[in-house]
C-alpha positions in Angstrom: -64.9 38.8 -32.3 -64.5 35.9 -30.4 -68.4 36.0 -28.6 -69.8 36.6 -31.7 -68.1 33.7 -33.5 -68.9 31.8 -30.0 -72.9 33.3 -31.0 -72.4 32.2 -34.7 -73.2 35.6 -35.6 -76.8 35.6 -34.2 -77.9 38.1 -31.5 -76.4 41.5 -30.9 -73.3 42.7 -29.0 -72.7 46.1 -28.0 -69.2 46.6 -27.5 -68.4 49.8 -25.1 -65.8 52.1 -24.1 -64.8 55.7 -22.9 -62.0 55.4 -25.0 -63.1 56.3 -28.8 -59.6 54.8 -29.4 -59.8 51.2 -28.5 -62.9 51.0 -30.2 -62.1 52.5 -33.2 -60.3 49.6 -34.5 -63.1 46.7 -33.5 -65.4 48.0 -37.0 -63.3 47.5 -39.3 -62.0 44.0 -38.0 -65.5 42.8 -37.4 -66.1 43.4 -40.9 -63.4 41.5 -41.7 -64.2 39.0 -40.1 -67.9 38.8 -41.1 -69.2 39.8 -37.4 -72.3 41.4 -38.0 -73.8 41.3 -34.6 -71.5 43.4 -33.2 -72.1 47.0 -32.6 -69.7 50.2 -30.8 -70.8 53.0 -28.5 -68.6 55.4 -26.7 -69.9 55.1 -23.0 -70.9 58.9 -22.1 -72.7 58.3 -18.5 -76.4 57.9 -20.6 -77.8 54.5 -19.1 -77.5 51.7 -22.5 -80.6 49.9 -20.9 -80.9 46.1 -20.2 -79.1 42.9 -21.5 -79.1 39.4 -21.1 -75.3 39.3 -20.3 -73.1 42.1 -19.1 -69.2 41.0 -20.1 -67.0 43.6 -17.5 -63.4 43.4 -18.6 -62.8 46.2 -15.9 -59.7 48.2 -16.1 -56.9 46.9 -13.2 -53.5 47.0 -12.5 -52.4 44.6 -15.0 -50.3 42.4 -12.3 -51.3 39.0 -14.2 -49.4 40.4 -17.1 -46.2 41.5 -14.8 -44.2 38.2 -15.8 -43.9 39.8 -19.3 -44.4 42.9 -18.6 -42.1 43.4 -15.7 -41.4 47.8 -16.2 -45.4 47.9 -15.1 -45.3 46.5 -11.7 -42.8 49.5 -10.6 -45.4 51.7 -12.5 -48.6 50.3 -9.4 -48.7 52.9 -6.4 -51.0 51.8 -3.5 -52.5 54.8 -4.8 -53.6 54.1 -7.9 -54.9 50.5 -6.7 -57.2 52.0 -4.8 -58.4 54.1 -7.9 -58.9 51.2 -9.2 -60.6 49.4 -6.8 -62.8 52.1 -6.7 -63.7 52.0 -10.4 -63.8 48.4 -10.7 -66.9 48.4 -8.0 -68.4 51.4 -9.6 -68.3 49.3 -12.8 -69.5 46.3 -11.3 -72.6 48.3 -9.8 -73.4 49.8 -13.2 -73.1 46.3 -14.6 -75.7 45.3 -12.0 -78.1 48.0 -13.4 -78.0 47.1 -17.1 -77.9 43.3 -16.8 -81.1 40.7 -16.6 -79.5 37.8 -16.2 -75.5 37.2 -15.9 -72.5 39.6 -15.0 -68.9 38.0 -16.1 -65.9 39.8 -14.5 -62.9 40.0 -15.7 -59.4 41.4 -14.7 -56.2 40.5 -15.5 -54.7 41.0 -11.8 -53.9 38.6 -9.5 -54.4 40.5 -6.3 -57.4 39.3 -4.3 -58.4 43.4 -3.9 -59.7 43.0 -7.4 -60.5 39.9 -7.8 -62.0 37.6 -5.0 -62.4 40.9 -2.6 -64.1 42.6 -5.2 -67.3 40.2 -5.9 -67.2 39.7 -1.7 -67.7 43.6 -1.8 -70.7 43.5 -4.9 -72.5 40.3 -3.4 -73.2 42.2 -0.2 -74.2 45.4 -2.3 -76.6 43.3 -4.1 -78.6 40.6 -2.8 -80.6 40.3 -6.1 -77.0 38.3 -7.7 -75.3 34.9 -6.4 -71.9 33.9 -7.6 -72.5 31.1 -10.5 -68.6 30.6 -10.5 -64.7 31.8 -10.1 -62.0 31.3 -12.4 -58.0 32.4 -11.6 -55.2 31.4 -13.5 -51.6 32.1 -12.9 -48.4 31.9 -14.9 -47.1 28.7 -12.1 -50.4 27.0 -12.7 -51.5 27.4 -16.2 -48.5 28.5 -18.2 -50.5 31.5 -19.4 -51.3 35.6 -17.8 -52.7 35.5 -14.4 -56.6 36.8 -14.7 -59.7 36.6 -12.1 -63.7 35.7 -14.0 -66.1 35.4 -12.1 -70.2 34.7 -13.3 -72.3 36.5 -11.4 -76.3 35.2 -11.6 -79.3 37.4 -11.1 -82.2 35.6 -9.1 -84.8 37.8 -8.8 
């Protein structure tokens, strides 16, 4: 809601998910909200085709949310951070494939394995992308969730 307000409601946004769940509830508040350019599709492994910008809020361990939500950080196994890792790149590759121009990725994690680490580890996969940009915040430095962005320009 907050990209298409940012687009003033001009262009097209396809919002995307294996989870019919979470998206089930984006419809009805874009309508709400007078978002019109926004559109859902459960992600079934069928290739979407190509957009200007890919937006990859990638699934992570959730440790730049630990400071008030304290229970999950027992919950991480070095284990499941490598599943994650693992998805995370495989999401960052298929980002590669379906975006022109910019990838932005996003995790709310503070650990450098899926942050930093993580674009080090897609900028050597693919040469065609240069990093425009990093972003990290943390609870000691901006009062807020920790969470890695990074922009991620195509140059070919």
């Amino acid at each position: 809601l907050a990209l298409a307000a940012a687009m003033e409601n001009t262009g097209e946004i396809l919002a995307t998910d294996i989870d019919r769940a979470r998206l089930k509830a984006l419809d009805p508040r874009a309508r709400r909200a007078g978002a019109t350019i926004i559109r859902s599709q459960i992600l079934n492994g069928a290739p979407l085709g190509k957009f200007d910008i890919v937006l990859l809020d990638a699934p992570c361990s959730g440790s730049g949310t630990w400071r008030r939500n304290p229970e999950t950080k027992w919950r991480l196994t070095a284990q499941r951070l490598e599943e994650l890792v693992h998805i995370q790149a495989k999401l960052l590759d298929q980002a590669a494939q379906a975006a022109s121009n910019r990838i932005v990725y996003v995790v709310c994690s503070l650990l450098p394995k899926e942050g930093q680490d993580q674009i080090d580890g897609f900028l050597t996969r693919h040469r065609a992308f240069r990093l425009q940009t990093t972003f990290h915040a943390t609870p000691a430095r901006n009062q807020s969730d920790g969470f890695f962005a990074a922009v991620l320009c195509r140059e070919d």
